[in-house]
Steps between C-alpha positions, in 0.01 A plus 500: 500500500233729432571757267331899575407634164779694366748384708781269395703333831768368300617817359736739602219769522125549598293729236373683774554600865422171660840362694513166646748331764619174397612333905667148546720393744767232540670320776754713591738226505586585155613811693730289741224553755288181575273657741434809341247539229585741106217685446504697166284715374522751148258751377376434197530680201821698637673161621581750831596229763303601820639221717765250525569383850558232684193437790513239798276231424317547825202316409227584225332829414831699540491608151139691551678794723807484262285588183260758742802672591591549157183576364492813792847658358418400120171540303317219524462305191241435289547109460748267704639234298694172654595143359543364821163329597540529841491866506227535284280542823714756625482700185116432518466631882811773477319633170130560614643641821657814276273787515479448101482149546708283222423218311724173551628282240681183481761505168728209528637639182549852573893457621541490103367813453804710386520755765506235760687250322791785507450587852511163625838448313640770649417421858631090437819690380538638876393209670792307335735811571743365742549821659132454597500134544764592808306674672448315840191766628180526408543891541781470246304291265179745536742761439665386213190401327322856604841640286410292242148626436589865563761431237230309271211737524762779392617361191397675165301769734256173581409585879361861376161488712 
């Protein structure tokens, strides 16, 4: 990955006011929803979780308005950041569509990166929750995962904005 001068992805904090969004997304069959899509996506230095939803797989592109809509009710950031190769044209297209636009990145590594690393572990632990794993809706899976990042971004005063 290309590295911005002064900027470090793999730590915990950017040394100045840059902010990135690392996006990936999974089949949400790890979800117990096989024709539903897991799209994630955290802000970057703040590890804020902006999304975490399950999305029909209706066909390709579906991820563009997802990331638009998000952009429109948070600040746009400064660099997108995936290590899922097939988005890395949506980051490309979604980012130079922002009125700022943002540079895209492919980081295979980056799920190491601390802040992530911890988020991610967190989320597995309510995917494997049976309370959630129960669930028999969609709605009820959305909803328990939407509790989940509420819950996330407000630990240690993380989701101040």
């Amino acid at each position: 990955m290309a590295r911005i001068p002064g900027q470090e992805w793999d730590s915990s904090t950017l040394h100045d006011r840059s902010r990135a969004w690392f996006v990936t997304k999974w089949p949400g069959n790890y979800a117990g929803a096989p024709d539903m899509e897991m799209l994630f996506v955290i802000e970057i230095p703040n590890s804020r979780c902006l999304c975490m939803k399950l999305f029909p797989s209706a066909g390709r592109g579906w991820e563009h308005q997802v990331l638009n809509d998000l952009a429109a009710t948070h600040q746009a950031p400064d660099a997108l950041i995936t290590d899922d190769t097939r988005l890395q044209h949506v980051l490309v297209t979604v980012g130079s569509s922002f009125q700022q636009p943002a540079i895209a990145y492919l980081d295979k590594p980056i799920t190491l990166m601390p802040a992530i690393h911890r988020c991610l572990v967190s989320l597995t632990e309510i995917l494997n929750q049976p309370l959630f794993q129960s669930q028999l809706s969609t709605e009820k899976r959305n909803e328990a995962l939407e509790l989940w990042r509420i819950g996330y971004n407000d630990r240690d005063g993380a989701s101040a904005v």
